[in-house]
ZAGUGU-656605 format. One record per residue (C-alpha): x, z, y. Coordinates in steps of 0.05 Angstrom, whole numbers, padded with zeros to 5 digits, always signed. Layout:
// ZAGUGU-656605
XZY ...
//
This chain:
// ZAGUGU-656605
-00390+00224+00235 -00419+00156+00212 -00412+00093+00220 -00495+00074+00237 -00517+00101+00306 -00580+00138+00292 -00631+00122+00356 -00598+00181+00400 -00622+00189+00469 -00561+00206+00507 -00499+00167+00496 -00429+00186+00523 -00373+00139+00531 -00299+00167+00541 -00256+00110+00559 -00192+00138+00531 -00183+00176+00471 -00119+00214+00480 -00113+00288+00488 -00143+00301+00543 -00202+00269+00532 -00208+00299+00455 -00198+00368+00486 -00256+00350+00531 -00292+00327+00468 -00275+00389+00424 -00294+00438+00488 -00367+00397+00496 -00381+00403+00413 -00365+00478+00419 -00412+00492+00465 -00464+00438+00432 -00462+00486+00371 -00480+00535+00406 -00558+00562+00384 -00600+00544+00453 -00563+00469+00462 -00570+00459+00380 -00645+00471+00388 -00644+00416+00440 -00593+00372+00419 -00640+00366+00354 -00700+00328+00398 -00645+00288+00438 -00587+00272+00397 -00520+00250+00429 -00483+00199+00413 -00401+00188+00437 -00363+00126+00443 -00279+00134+00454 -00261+00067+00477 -00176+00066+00463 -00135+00013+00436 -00082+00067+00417 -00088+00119+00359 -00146+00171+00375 -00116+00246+00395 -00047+00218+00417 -00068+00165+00450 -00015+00121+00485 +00041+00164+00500 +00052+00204+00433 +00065+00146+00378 +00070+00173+00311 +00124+00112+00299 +00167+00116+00355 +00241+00137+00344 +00257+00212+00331 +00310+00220+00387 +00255+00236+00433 +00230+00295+00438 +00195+00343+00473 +00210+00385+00531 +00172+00453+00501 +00191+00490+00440 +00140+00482+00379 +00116+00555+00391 +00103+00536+00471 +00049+00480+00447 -00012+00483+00438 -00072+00433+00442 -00118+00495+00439 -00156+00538+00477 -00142+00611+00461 -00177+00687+00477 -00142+00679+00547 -00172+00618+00577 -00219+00641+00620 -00281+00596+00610 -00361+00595+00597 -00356+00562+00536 -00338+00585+00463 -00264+00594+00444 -00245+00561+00383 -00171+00578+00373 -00132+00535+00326 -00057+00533+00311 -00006+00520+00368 +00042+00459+00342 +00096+00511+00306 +00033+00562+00270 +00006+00491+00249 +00078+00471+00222 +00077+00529+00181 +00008+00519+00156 +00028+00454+00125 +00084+00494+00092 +00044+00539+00068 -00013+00491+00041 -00061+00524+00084 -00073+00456+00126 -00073+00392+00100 -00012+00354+00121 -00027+00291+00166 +00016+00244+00140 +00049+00226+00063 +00118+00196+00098 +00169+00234+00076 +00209+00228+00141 +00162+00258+00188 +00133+00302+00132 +00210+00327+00128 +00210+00342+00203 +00143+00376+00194 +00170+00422+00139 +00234+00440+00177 +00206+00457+00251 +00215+00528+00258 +00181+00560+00318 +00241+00557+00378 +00256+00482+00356 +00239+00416+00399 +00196+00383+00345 +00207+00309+00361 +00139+00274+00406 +00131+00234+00339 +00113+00298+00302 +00076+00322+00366 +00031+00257+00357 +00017+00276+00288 -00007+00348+00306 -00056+00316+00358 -00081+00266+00311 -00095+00330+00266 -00125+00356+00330 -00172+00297+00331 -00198+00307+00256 -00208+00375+00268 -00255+00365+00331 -00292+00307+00297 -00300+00356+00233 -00334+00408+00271 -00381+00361+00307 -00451+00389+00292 -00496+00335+00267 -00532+00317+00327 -00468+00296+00369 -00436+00220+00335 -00371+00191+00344 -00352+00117+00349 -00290+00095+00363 -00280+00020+00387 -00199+00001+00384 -00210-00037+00452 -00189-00048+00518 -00245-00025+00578 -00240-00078+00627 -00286-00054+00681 -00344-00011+00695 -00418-00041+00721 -00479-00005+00739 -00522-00028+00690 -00574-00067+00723 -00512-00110+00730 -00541-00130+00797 -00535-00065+00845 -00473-00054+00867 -00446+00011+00835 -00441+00050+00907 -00511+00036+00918 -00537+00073+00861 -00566+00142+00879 -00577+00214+00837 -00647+00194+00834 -00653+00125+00798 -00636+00143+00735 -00564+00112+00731 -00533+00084+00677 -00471+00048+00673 -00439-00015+00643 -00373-00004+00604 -00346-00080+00589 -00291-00090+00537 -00233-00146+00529 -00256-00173+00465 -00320-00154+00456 -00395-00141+00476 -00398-00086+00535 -00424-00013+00516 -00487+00014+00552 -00461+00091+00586 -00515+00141+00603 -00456+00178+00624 -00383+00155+00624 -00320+00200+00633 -00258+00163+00648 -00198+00190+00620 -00147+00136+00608 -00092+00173+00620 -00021+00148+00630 -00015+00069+00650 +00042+00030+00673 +00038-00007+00730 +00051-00082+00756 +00117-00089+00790 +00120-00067+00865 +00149-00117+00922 +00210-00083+00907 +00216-00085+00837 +00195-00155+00833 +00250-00180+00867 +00305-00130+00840 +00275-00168+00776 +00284-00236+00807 +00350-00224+00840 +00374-00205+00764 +00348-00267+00736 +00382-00308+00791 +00457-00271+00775 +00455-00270+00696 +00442-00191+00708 +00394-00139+00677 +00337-00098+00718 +00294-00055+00678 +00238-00027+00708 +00208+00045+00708 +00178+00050+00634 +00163+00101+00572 +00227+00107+00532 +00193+00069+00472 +00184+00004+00518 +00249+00005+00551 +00285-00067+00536 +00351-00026+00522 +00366-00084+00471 +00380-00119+00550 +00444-00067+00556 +00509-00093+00522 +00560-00042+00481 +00611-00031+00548 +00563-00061+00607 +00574-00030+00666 +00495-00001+00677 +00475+00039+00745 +00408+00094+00724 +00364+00117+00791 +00330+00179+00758 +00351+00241+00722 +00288+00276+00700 +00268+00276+00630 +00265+00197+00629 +00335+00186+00634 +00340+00244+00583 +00306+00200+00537 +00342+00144+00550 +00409+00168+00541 +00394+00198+00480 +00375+00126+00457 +00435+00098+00482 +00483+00151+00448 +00457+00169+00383 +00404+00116+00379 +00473+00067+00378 +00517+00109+00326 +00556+00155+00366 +00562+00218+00338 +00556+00291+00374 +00596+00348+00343 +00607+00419+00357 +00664+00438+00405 +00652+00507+00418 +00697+00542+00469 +00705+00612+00494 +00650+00640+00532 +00616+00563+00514 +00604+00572+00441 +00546+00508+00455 +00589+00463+00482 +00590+00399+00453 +00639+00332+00441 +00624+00252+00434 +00643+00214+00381 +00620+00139+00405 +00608+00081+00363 +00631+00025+00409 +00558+00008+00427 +00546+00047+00482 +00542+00025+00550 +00579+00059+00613 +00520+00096+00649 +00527+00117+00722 +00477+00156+00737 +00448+00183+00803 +00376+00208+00833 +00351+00238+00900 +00375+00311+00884 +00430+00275+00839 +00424+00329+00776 +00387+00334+00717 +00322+00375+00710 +00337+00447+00691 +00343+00468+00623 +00290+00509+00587 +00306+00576+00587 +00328+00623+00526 +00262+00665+00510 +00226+00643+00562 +00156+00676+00547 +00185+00746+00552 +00172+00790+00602 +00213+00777+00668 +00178+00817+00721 +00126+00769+00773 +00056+00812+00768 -00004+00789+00813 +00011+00738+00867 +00006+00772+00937 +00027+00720+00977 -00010+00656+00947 -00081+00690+00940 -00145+00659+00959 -00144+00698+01020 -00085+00676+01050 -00103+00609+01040 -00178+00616+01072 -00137+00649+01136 -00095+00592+01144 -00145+00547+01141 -00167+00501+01205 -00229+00490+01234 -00260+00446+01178 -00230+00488+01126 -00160+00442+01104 -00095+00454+01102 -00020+00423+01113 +00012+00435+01051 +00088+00443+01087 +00061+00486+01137 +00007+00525+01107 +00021+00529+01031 +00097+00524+01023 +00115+00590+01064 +00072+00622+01023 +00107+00602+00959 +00176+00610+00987 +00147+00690+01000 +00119+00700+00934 +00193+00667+00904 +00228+00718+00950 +00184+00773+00919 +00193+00759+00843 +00254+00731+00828 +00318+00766+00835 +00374+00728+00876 +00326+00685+00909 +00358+00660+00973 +00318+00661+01042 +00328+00596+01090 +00361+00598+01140 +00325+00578+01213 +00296+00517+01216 +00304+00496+01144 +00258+00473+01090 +00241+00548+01053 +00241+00521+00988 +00303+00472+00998 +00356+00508+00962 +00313+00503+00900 +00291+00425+00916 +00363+00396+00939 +00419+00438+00902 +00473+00393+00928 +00453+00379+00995 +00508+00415+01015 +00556+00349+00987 +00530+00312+01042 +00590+00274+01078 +00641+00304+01030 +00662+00236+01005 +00697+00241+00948 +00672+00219+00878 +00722+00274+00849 +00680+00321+00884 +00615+00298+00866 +00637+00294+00792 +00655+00369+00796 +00589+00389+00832 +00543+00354+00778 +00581+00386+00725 +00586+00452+00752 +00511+00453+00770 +00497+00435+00695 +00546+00487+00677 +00525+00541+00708 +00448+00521+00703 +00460+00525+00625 +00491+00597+00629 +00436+00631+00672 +00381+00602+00625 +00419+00602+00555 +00460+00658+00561 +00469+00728+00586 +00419+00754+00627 +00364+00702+00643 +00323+00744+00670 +00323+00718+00739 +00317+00639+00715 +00263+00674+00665 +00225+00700+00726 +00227+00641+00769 +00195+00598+00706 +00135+00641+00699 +00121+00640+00778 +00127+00584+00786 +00076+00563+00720 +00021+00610+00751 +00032+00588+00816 +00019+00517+00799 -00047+00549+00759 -00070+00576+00823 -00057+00517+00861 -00092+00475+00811 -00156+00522+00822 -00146+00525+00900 -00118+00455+00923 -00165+00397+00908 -00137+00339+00949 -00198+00344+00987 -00174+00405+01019 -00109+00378+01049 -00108+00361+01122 -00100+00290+01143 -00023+00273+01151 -00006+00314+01087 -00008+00254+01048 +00054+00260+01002 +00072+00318+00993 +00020+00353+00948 +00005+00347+00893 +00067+00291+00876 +00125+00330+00911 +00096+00399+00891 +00082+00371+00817 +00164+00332+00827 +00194+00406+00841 +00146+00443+00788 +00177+00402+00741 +00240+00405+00761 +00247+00478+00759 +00204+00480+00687 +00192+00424+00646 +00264+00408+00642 +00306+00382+00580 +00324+00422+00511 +00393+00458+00530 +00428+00421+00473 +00411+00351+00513 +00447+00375+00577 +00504+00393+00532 +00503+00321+00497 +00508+00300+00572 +00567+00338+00588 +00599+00320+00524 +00578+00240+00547 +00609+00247+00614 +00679+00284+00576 +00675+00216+00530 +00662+00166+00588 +00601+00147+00570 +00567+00181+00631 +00591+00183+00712 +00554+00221+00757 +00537+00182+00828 +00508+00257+00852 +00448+00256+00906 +00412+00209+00947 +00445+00145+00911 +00421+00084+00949 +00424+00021+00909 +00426-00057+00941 +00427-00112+00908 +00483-00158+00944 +00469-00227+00947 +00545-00245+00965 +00566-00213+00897 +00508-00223+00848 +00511-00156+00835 +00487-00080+00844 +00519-00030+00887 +00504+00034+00881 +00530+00100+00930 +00513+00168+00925 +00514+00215+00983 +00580+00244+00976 +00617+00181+00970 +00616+00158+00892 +00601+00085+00887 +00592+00030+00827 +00581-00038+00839 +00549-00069+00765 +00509-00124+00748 +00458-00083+00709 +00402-00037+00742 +00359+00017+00696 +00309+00044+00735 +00296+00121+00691 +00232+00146+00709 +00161+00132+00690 +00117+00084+00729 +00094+00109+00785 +00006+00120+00777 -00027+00076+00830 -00098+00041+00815 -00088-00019+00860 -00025-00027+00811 -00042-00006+00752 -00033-00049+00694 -00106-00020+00662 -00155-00069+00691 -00204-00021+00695 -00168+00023+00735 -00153-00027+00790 -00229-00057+00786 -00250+00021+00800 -00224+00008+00882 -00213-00060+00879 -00281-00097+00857 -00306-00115+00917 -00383-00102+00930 -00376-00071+00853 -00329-00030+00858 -00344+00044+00837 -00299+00090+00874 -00245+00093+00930 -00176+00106+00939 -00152+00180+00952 -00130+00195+01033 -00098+00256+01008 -00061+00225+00950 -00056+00154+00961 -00061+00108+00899 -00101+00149+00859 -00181+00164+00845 -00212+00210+00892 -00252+00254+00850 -00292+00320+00870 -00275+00383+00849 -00318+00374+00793 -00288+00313+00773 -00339+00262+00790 -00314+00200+00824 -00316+00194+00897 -00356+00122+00915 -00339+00084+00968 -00390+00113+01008 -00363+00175+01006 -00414+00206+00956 -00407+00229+00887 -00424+00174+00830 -00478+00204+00788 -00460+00211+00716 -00394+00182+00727 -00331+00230+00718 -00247+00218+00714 -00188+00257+00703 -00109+00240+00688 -00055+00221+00732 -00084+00167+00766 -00135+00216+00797 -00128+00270+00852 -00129+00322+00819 -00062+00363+00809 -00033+00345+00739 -00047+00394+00690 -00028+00359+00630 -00067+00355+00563 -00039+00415+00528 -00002+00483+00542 +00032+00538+00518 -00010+00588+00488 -00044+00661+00516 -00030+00632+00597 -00098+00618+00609 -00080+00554+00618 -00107+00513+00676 -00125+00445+00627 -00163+00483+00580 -00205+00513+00631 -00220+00449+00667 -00232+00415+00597 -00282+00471+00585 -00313+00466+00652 -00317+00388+00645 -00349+00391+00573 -00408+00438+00585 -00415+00394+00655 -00428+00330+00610 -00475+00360+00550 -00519+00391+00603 -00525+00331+00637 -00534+00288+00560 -00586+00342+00551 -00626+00336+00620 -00620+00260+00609 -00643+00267+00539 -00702+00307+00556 -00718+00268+00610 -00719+00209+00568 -00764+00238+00511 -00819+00257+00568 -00825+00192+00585 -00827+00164+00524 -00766+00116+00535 -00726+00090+00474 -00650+00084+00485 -00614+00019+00486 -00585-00006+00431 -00501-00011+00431 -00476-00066+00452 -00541-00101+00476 -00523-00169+00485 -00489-00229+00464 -00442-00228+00405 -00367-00235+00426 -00319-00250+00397 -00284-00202+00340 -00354-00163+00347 -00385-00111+00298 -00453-00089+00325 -00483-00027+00282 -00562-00024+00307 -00605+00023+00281 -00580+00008+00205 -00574-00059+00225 -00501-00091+00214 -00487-00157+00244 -00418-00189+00216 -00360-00197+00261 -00310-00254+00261 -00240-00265+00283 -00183-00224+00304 -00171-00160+00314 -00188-00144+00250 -00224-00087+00222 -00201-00060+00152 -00230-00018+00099 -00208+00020+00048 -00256+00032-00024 -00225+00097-00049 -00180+00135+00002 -00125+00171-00045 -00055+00170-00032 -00044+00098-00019 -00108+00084+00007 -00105+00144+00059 -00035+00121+00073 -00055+00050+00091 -00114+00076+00130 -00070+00119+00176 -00016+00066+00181 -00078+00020+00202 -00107+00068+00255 -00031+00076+00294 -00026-00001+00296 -00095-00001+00332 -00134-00029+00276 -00207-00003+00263 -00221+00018+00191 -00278+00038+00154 -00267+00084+00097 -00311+00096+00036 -00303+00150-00022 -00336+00207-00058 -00312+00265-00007 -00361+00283+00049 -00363+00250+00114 -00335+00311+00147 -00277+00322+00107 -00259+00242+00120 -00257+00251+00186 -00210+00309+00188 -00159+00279+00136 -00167+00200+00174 -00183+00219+00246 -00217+00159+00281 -00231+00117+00218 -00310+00114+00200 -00337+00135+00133 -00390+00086+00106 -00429+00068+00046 -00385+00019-00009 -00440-00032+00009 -00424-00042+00081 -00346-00054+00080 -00366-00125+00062 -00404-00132+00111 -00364-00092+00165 -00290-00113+00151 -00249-00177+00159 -00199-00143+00092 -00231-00088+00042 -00164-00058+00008 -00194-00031-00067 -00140+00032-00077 -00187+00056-00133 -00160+00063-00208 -00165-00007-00240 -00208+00021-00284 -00262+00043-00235 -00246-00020-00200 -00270-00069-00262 -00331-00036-00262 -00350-00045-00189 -00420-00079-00175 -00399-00150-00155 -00453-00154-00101 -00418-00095-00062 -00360-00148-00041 -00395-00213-00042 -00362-00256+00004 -00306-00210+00021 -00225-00222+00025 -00204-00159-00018 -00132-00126-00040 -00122-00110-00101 -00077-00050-00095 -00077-00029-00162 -00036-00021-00226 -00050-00007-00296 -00037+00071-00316 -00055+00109-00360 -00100+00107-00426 -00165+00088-00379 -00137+00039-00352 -00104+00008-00412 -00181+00011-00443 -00216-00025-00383 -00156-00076-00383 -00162-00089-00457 -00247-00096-00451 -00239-00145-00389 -00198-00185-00434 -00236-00184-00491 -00298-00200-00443 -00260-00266-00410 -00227-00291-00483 -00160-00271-00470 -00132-00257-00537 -00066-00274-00512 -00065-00227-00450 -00042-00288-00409 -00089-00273-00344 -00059-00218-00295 -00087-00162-00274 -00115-00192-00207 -00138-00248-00240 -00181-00202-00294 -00211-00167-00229 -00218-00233-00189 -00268-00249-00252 -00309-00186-00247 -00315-00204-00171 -00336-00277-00167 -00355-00276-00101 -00303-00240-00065 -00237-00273-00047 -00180-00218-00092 -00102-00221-00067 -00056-00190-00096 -00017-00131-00053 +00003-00071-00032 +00017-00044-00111 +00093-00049-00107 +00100-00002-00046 +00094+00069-00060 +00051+00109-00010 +00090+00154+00025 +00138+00090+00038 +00077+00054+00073 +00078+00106+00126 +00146+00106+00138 +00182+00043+00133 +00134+00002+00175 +00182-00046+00233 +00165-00091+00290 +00160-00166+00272 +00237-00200+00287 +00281-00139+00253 +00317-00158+00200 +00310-00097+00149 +00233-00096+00161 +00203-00083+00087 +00174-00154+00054 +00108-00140+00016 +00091-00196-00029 +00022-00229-00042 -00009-00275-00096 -00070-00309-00087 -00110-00368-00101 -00155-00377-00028 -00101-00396+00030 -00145-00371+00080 -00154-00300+00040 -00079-00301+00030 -00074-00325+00109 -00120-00258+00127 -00086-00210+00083 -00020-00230+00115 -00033-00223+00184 -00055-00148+00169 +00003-00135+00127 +00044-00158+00194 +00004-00129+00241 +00018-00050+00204 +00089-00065+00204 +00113-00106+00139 +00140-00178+00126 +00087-00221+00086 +00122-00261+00026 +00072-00302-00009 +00094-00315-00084 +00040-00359-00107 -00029-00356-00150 -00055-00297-00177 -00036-00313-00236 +00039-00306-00205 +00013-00238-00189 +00031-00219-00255 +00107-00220-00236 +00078-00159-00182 +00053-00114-00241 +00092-00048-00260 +00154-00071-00306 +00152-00144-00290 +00202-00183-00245 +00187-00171-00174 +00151-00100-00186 +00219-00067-00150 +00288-00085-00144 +00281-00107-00074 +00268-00085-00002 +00281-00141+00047 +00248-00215+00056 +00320-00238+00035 +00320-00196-00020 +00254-00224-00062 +00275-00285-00048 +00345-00269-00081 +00312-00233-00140 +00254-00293-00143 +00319-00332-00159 +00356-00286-00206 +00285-00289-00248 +00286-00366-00247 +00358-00363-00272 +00350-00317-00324 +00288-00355-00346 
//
């Protein structure tokens, strides 16, 4: 991996860099080491650009800062990002660690752990293989992921990544409209970016994964009915963005949704407020759980359409539990059930068919009776409460159902809830292989793949048991009151307030409104504005909206996007949740054969045949690629051309880091998950960079001058004052360091011998700020240690965010330096000249003592007392 884009032939862009799109990546560079592709990826080289503004490998959904309440559904052994001897694919199998065998590697000190904060390194340590490792730590093993796949990159594939927003897609004439561009013209498409020159994409895979989206009619005036009554609305959202700061200690809130959401939620509104869960073990319940609040909670009443949570996971749910081969839902059956142009209704057709196989497998499982939905009793569990009016009643179903749902997949025999989970996780396999949207008759718009996927997950990707016991012990505390199924909620204009009534009679009337569920995925919505320019760009646009699944991409079974035309774009491909394909998610548990790593596979030997065929095409007629980012400059621009480095300027800043140790790899990481680009130089091979700082570029010392806005020396001061001062001519640079040791003591003691210092009066900063005249030196960063960087990083406004202090002489260095120190997470405190930077050095005034903004200030006043 390097930072200069040798003249390759073919180049790639992936506009998202999160896991699906890596496992994509790592699946393509397997197969390009492969003998027969080496020998022709070494005439036409390929080059890859991940366009993400989130961190590389976890992409926007799994933040390595986010709180450690949420977790994830799956236990750490059930996880794994990859492929294994099962997967049943063309390509070669790399197998790697599933998230609890890479756990204990970092235990072990076989793998290098990906992070030095001692928090999430502590939750690292501790994950044992049947725990629910927090989606923090799940972000760091797929940032490891990342490293790993850029690592074992053979030397004719390069990766770029560019911390950026796609903002639509072009052919690249920038004249044809996209749908007019045919297999035979040599396409090539446009990728343009929000803050900078557009990238030229011989072939372009869009994988953006997971979006919010713009408020519906609905929402929008839910939202402005709130605003108009002094209430609170919040809208569908990831747990992390949830205003829950809106939601006073007491208020009266009503919660549509129960999936894993509102799990995620209430966990933030319990514990993530103070309250306290303790064991209250009981006969026959030895799990069972109380609530100790803190006063800060709100009163949640909670209801959804089947008005119960998502089912637990079940005790040992990999072992053995009976379904063999499918007999009912084969390829067979399906192809006889088929009409006349080969589709099918998915209630009709395709339901039966499951409800037969679930009669087959899984002991216990109830037939419908005449007339009804076969698969209801599994879909509405309490549709029996309908017109029993009573919110006593409804109470006691919700809790029983939990109840007894724990039981049957916790305790005693689980067989049968064991059973139904693996059916129904290789039935949604085989329907992933046999169900493209495209094969769904007209009129079966809804209900595949969004209310197969809705039951799927209902049934199996449910909750950790202990958070359905935290919710029982809520509802015994009062935090918690169960509305039951089909809750209807109005907003009342004669009240100012929401009313909310479940089907069997409980009601709430409150003047707050969560909505718990994640936005819904609709392009035309979509808050990505490249996903709504896809349908809606006019004579541009580049694909169409699903009939089968409305709101998303249609894609082929291959994954290339649908035009409006109705013909496959050439070179252009998409997957995610805003596609029509079934979702399939990113990663899986391990030895299933799972669906995601086959399609990766599939997808990734698709695209580096085509990069090859393009590539060799290319070389025959003698073409030379273009060069990236052909074009004007924009602004916050780096353009790396052929060796050629043109300086950027402006925000958002690009950092480097000379000497990537322990504080220097810590500040490079912290860097990359606030969506800062950073270029990394030091003595260890590019390779071995790019596995231990996944997405951050390894250069030459003389190009982070010339590359980066900030250049952050973490090198011993000693090899520091004997830097060549061209390298950072021109340059605002940190000055991490601190004088240690006998070397440094020497180097200190020559520099002041060299500048007339007899006296020692200059500071440290100030002796390197002399052996650098041309770069602008502040003072930072050496009064933090390095695992602390990591971990005590805040959002701008809370009021124990760390302070870092700076001293320097250039206000616009010192103006720089402090908008990165904000931007990873710490409040800037500026303490004067350089030669105040002496008060920063180890054993002086403001070295330690002090945390908080508040608190330098209060120990900057102690010194002037004492002095």
């Amino acid at each position: 991996m390097t930072s200069r884009i040798s003249p390759a032939r073919t180049r790639l862009v992936l506009v998202g860099g999160g896991p699906r799109a890596i496992g994509v990546l790592e699946r393509l560079g397997a197969s390009a080491a492969q003998p027969a592709a080496a020998e022709r990826l070494a005439r036409t080289p390929l080059h890859v650009d991940i366009v993400d503004p989130h961190m590389p490998g976890a992409g926007r959904i799994w933040r390595a800062h986010e709180s450690p309440l949420l977790l994830m559904n799956s236990r750490a052994a059930d996880v794994s990002i990859h492929p294994d001897e099962t997967v049943d694919c063309e390509g070669p199998v790399r197998t790697g660690p599933s998230l609890a065998e890479w756990a204990e590697g970092i235990r072990r000190g076989t793998i290098a752990a990906p992070t030095a904060g001692t928090e999430r390194l502590a939750e690292i340590e501790a994950l044992q293989p049947t725990d629910f490792a927090s989606r923090r730590v799940q972000a760091l093993y797929l940032e490891w992921f990342f490293g790993q796949v850029l690592a074992a990159l053979p030397s004719t594939v390069s990766v770029a990544v560019h911390r950026t927003t796609a903002t639509a897609v072009r052919s690249a004439d920038g004249v044809r409209p996209a749908a007019a561009v045919g297999p035979a013209d040599g396409t090539a498409w446009t990728v343009e970016l929000e803050d900078r020159a557009p990238l030229h994409a011989d072939l372009l895979l869009l994988a953006a994964g997971h979006t919010d989206s713009r408020p519906s009619a609905e929402r929008h005036q839910l939202a402005v009915f709130a605003r108009r009554h002094g209430g609170t609305y919040l809208a569908p959202s990831q747990a992390s963005d949830a205003q829950l700061d809106l939601l006073a200690p007491g208020q009266d809130v009503i919660v549509r949704g129960m999936g894993l959401a509102f799990i995620d939620l209430m966990a933030l509104l319990s514990e993530g407020r103070g309250g306290v869960f303790e064991p209250a073990p009981l006969p026959g319940d030895p799990d069972r759980l109380s609530y100790r609040p803190s006063g800060r909670e709100p009163r949640l009443w909670v209801g959804s359409r089947r008005g119960v949570p998502y089912h637990s996971k079940v005790r040992d749910e990999g072992a053995p539990a009976g379904p063999g081969d499918l007999v009912h839902v084969t390829a067979e059956n399906l192809r006889a059930r088929e009409d006349a142009q080969g589709r099918l209704d998915f209630r009709a057709d395709v339901v039966p068919l499951i409800a037969a196989e679930i009669r087959r497998w899984v002991p216990g499982a109830p037939s419908a009776a005449p007339g009804e939905d076969p698969l209801a009793w599994l879909d509405d569990p309490l549709s029996w409460l309908e017109g029993e009016a009573h919110p006593q009643v409804t109470r006691d179903a919700v809790v029983r159902h939990i109840e007894t749902d724990l039981h049957a997949r916790t305790r005693g025999d689980a067989s049968s809830a064991r059973a139904l989970f693996q059916l129904l996780l290789r039935l949604h396999g085989v329907l992933v292989d046999q169900l493209p949207a495209t094969r769904l008759r007209p009129g079966a718009q809804g209900d595949y793949p969004r209310w197969w996927h809705s039951l799927f997950s209902f049934v199996d990707s449910g909750p950790p048991p202990h958070r359905l016991h935290q919710l029982l012990a809520l509802e015994r505390a009062g935090v918690v009151r169960f509305l039951g199924p089909r809750v209807q909620v109005r907003a009342e204009e004669s009240t100012g307030r929401f009313t909310a009534r479940g089907a069997a009679g409980a009601h709430v009337t409150a003047d707050a409104l969560l909505d718990a569920f994640l936005p819904e995925a609709s392009l035309v919505e979509s808050t990505n504005p490249l996903l709504r320019d896809l349908v809606t760009g006019g004579s541009a646009a580049v694909g169409r909206e699903s009939a089968a699944t409305p709101g998303s991409l249609e894609v082929d079974a291959r994954h290339s996007v649908i035009g409006p035309d109705g013909t496959a774009r050439p070179r252009l491909w998409a997957v995610g949740p805003w596609t029509s394909e079934l979702p399939i998610g990113a990663f899986a548990r391990p030895h299933t054969n799972a669906p995601c790593h086959r399609r990766n596979d599939a997808l990734g030997r698709e695209l580096l045949e085509a990069a090859l065929r393009h590539g060799e095409a290319a070389a025959s007629q003698g073409e030379r690629a273009p060069s990236q980012g052909a074009g004007a400059l924009r602004h916050g621009e780096t353009v790396l051309r052929h060796g050629e480095t043109v300086r950027r300027t402006g925000q958002p800043a690009r950092l480097g880091v000379m000497g990537p140790g322990k504080i220097g790899r810590a500040l490079a990481r912290t860097a990359l998950r606030r969506g800062l680009e950073v270029r990394v130089s030091g003595r260890a091979p590019a390779a071995a960079l790019a596995a231990a700082l996944p997405g951050a570029h390894p250069v030459e010392v003389a190009e982070l001058a010339s590359t980066c806005e900030v250049v952050a020396i973490t090198v011993p001061l000693h090899v520091a004052l004997t830097l060549d001062p061209a390298t950072l001519h021109g340059a605002v640079v940190i000055d991490a360091t601190n004088p240690w040791g006998e070397a440094d003591a020497a180097a200190v003691a020559a520099a002041r011998r060299t500048l007339g210092d007899a006296e020692g009066l200059l500071s440290t900063s100030e002796l390197l700020a002399a052996h650098l005249p041309g770069a602008r030196v502040v003072k930072t960063l050496n009064h933090i240690g390095y695992h602390d960087v990591e971990d005590q990083g805040r959002e701008g406004g809370d009021p124990h965010r760390r302070a870092i202090a700076l001293a320097a002489d250039d206000p616009q260095a010192a103006d720089a330096v402090a908008a990165l120190l904000h931007r990873i997470g710490f409040e800037p405190v500026r303490v004067g000249t350089l030669a105040a930077g002496r008060q920063l050095e180890p054993g002086a005034g403001l070295f330690a003592g002090w945390s908080t903004s508040e608190e330098l200030s209060e120990r900057r006043r102690e010194l002037v007392r004492v002095a």
